[in-house]
C-alpha positions in Angstrom: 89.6 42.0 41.0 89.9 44.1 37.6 88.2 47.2 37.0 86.6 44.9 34.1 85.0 42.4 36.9 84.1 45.2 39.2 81.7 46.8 36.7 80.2 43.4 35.8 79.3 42.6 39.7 78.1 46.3 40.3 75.6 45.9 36.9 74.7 42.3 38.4 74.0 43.9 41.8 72.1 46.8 40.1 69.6 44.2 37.9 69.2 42.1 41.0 67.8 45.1 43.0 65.7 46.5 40.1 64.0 42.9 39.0 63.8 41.8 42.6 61.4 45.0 43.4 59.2 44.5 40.3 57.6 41.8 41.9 56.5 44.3 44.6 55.3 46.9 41.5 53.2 43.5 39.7 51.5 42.9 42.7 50.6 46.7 43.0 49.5 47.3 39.5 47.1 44.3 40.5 45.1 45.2 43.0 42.8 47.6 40.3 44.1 46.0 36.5 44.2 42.7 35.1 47.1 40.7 34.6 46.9 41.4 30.9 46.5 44.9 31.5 49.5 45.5 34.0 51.8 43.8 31.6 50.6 45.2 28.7 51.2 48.8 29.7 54.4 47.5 31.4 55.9 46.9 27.5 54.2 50.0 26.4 55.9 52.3 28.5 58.9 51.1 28.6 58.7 51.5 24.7 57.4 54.9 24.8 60.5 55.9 27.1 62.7 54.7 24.5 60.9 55.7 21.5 63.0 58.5 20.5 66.3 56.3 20.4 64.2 53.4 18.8 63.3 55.8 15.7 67.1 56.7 15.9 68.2 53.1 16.1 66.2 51.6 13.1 68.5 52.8 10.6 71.6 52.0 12.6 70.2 48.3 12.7 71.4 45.9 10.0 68.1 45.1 7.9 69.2 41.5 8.6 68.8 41.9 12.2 65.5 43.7 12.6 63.4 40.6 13.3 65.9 39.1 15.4 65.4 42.2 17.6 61.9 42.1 17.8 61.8 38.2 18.6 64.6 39.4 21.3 61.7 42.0 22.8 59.1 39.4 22.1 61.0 36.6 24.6 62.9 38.6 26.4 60.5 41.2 27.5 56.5 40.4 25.9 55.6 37.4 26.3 57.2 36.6 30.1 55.4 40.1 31.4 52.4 38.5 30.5 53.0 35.2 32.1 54.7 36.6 35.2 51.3 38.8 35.4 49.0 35.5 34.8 51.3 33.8 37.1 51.1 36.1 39.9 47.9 36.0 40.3 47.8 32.6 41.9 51.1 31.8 43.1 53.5 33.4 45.7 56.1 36.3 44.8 58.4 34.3 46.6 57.9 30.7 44.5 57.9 33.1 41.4 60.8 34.2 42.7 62.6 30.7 42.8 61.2 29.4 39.4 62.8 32.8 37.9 66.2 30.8 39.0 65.6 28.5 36.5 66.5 31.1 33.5 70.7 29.7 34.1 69.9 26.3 33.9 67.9 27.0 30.4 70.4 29.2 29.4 73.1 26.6 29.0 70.5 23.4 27.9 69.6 26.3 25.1 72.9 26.7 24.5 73.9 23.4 24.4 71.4 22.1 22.2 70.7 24.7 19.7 73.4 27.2 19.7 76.7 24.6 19.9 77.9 26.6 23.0 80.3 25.1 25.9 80.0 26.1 29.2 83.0 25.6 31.5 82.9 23.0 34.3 82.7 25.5 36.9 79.7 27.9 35.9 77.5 24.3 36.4 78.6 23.8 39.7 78.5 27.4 40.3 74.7 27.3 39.1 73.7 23.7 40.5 74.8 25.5 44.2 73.1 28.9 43.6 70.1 27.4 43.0 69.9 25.2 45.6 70.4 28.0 47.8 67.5 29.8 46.0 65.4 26.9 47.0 66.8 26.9 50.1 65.8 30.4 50.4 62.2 29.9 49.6 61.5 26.8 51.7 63.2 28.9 54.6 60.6 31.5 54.5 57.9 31.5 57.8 55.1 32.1 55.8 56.1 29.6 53.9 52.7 27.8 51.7 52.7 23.9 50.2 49.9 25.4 48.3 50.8 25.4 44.4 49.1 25.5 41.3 51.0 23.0 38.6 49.5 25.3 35.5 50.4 28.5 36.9 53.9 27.6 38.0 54.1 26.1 34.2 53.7 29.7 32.9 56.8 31.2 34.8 58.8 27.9 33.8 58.4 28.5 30.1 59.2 32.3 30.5 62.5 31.2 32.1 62.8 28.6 28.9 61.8 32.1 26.8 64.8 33.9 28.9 67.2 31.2 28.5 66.6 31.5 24.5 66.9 35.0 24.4 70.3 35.1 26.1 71.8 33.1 23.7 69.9 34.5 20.8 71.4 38.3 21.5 75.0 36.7 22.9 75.5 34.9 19.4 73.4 37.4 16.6 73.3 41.0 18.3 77.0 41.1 20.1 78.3 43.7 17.9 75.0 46.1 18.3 75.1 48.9 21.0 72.7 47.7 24.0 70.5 50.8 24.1 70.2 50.1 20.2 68.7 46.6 20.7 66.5 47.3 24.0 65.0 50.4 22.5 63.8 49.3 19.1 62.9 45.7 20.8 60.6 46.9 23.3 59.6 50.0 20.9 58.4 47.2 18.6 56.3 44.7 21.2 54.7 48.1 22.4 52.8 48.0 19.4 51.0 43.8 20.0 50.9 45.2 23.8 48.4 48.5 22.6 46.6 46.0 20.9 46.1 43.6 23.8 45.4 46.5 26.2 42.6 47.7 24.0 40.9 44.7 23.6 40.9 44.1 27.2 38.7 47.0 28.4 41.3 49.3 29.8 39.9 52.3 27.8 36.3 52.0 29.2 37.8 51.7 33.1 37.4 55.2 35.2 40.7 56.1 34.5 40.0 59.1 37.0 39.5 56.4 39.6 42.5 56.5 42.5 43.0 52.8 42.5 42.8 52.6 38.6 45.5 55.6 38.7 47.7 54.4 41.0 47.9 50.6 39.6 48.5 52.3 36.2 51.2 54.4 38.2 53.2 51.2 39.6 52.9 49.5 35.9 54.0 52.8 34.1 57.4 52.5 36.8 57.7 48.7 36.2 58.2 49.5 32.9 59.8 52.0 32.5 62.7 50.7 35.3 62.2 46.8 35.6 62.0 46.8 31.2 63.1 49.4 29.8 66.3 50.6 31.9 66.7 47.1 32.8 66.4 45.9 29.5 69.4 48.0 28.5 71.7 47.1 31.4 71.0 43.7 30.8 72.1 43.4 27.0 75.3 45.5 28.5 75.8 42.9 30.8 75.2 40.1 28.0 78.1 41.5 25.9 80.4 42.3 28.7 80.0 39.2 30.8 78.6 36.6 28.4 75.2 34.4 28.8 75.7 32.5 31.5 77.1 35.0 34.1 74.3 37.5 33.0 71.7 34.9 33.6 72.6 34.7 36.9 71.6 37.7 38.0 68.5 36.0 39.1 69.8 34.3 41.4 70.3 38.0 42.9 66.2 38.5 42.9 65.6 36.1 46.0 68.4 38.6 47.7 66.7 41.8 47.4 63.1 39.7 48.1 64.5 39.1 51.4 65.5 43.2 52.0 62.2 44.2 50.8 61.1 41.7 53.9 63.3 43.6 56.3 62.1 47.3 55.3 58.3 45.7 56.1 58.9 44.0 59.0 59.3 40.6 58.2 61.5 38.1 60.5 64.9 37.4 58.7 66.8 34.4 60.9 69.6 32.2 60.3 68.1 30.2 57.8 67.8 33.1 55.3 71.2 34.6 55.8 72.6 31.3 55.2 70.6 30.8 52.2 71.9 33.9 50.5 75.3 32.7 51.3 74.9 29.9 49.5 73.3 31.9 46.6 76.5 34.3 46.5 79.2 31.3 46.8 77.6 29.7 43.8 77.4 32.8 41.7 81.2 33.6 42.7 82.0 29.8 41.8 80.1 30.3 38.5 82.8 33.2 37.8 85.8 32.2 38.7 87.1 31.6 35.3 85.6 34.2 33.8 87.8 34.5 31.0 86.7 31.1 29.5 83.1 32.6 29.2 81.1 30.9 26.4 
């Protein structure tokens, strides 16, 4: 393996472990905030972090790419925080979890259709069996619930359609722009709809001294500024490196870390599991064999 491949599976490893924990830090910043709330200051710190470079990076922008940028935060990064959030509140990490799997599959219909791109033979085989082993995955899990909610499972679908599009929007108009460039003046942007969602929904008038109120702001304030922000910049890396079907497959790697997370709290991890994340891996290494023929 090259030293080029090697960086590409160490970035994919290290966006798998930080978006598979932000479902742990969504379900936190619940448990005293709204949904709207949580994802709201989720986009505004991880624009805050990055302010200074956004202020730096406007100029450095091409004036024709501005608004590409912001729709890039706005799909990429806004809108799916808030349906994530929404989501969450009825459905299962877990089932969010498997839906998020969907993002490859929209990646290359998105491409496909709208952006004339080809994707080699292998990277749909490769994503056909790593998301059957994410299903796998899911329907393996003891706790397992048949309980679902069609509306709220329709929110996380159409942020994976939202991912999909943004992939293929930064792979074909932002290639040539340094990654910390785009993620910082994107999410510096949405910060500004998310103040304005936050105020309106009453966070101001909560007891901000209040423990509970503090320590859900606490988890939201880390999920943005690691699961957005510093993810948001490793990701466009990845993007240009790898291309925008490889990248998209990092979640694939979120049902992987779900399962450690179980481990460090005690849950039972059989065969079923281990298996299933076997099957996740082979596909994603199928997916990459001919890596050079990325779209």
């Amino acid at each position: 393996m090259s030293n080029h491949k090697l960086i590409n599976w160490l970035i994919f490893i290290a966006l798998s472990f930080i978006w598979g924990s932000s479902f742990i830090l969504m379900k936190e910043g619940l448990v005293a905030l709204t949904a709207y709330q949580v994802a709201s200051l989720r986009i505004i710190f991880s624009g805050l972090v990055l302010l200074p470079v956004a202020i730096r990076s406007f100029g450095k922008i091409p004036a024709n790419k501005i608004f590409v940028t912001f729709m890039s935060g706005t799909l990429g990064s806004l809108l799916p925080a808030y349906l994530f959030c929404i989501a969450e509140e009825e459905i299962d990490s877990a089932l969010a979890g498997v839906l998020n799997s969907l993002t490859p599959i929209f990646v290359i219909i998105i491409g496909a259709l709208f952006f004339k791109a080809r994707t080699p033979t292998n990277k749909v085989i490769g994503i056909i069996i790593a998301f059957s082993g994410s299903v796998l995955l899911f329907f393996s899990q003891p706790n397992f619930s048949e309980k679902s909610n069609f509306f709220y499972i329709l929110l996380v679908v159409i942020a994976t359609i939202m991912y999909g599009l943004n992939v293929n929007m930064v792979h074909r108009y932002l290639n040539h722009i340094p990654s910390i460039q785009i993620a910082s003046l994107a999410l510096g942007l949405n910060a500004v709809p998310a103040l304005v969602v936050l105020y309106f929904t009453g966070y101001f008038d909560l007891e901000l001294s209040n423990k509970a109120v503090i320590s859900s702001t606490g988890f939201s304030a880390l999920l943005g500024i690691g699961g957005t922000a510093i993810a948001s910049i490793i990701f466009y890396m990845l993007i240009k490196r790898a291309g925008a079907v490889f990248s998209s497959m990092v979640t694939y790697g979120i049902p992987v870390v779900a399962i450690m997370w179980g481990i460090i709290y005690g849950e039972q991890v059989g065969w079923k599991q281990v298996l299933s994340l076997a099957v996740i891996l082979g596909g994603v290494y199928v997916a990459n064999l001919k890596f050079k023929k990325e779209m």
